[in-house]
Steps between C-alpha positions, in 0.01 A plus 500: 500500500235794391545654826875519481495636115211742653750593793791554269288733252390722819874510584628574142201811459604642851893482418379704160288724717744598731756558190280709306399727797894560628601549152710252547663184310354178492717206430401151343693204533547125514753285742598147577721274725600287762287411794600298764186416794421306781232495790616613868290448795492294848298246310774367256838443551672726247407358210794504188458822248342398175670714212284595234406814278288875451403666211296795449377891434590793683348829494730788670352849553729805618337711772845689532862470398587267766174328612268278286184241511565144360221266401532195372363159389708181467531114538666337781642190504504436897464179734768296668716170450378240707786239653465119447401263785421206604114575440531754172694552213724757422285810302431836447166642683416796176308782585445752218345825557405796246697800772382859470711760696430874543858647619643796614845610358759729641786552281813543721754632199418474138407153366511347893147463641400344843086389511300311686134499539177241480479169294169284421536175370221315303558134510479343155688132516553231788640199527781261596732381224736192565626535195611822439738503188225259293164465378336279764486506874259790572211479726253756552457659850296767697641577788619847443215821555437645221608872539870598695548868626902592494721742580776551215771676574868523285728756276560537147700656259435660181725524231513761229341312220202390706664167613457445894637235730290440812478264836233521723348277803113427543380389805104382542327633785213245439465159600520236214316223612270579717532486878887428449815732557628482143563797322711574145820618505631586176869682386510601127751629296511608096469726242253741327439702207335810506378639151 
């Protein structure tokens, strides 16, 4: 956890850097929504999408009219359902990660941007939960590496009054468990405030 508030301080200093030498704006926000994950890889039989949530910062820093860094630091709510059998019940495998992407916007017209670039995710919960909408069933797992490096790519729209509506899709380059051809796969979609 200290490395990834360490690696989100370096990113908020250079995203001021970078404003303060171009002369241009930087932008501080917050945004939240919908995500909906699974695992994909030869080594599981596409696994049911587990919906869940983000929430974070977001620190936006204008190199030019229609180009701009993003970083930004949020929860993730990821993992996948997993179907009942004969041999387990039905439950939800819940992997939560603290995500920290450094993006690259273009903005095609005014208020539409396109952006992609790197993700890292810092694993900071595990485990399987057969009882999902309660109190009880969860059991404590590690299974899942510790660190995930994504690609994030998606398009967003800014309103006037510094509302935005997003979606974007994360895929993880990295293997999960180890020595296993599982990665995240992640689409997202919700809303932001920038102040």
């Amino acid at each position: 956890m200290k490395k990834t508030i360490l690696f989100f301080s370096i990113i908020l200093c250079s995203a001021t850097t970078i404003a303060q030498d171009s002369d241009k704006q930087i932008q501080l926000g917050v945004r939240g929504g919908v995500n909906f994950t699974t695992i994909t890889g030869d080594d599981f039989e596409s696994p049911k999408s587990r919906t869940s949530f983000y929430a974070g910062l977001v620190a936006e820093s204008f190199i030019s009219d229609r180009f701009s860094l993003q970083g930004e630091a949020f929860y993730s709510g990821q993992g996948f359902d997993i179907e009942e059998t004969l041999l387990t019940p039905k439950a939800e495998f819940q992997i939560d990660y603290i995500q920290v992407p450094i993006l690259a916007k273009i903005y095609l017209i005014e208020g539409l941007n396109i952006h992609a670039g790197p993700q890292f995710g810092f694993k900071i919960n595990e485990e399987v939960d057969t009882d999902p909408t309660g109190d009880g069933g969860d059991f404590n797992t590690d299974q899942i590496k510790d660190f995930d490096f994504q690609l994030a790519a998606g398009a967003e729209f800014k309103l006037t009054n510094g509302f935005f509506i997003q979606a974007r899709y994360t895929y993880g380059f990295s293997e999960i468990v180890e020595d296993t051809d599982a990665h995240n796969s992640v689409f997202s979609t919700g809303i932001g405030f920038m102040f």
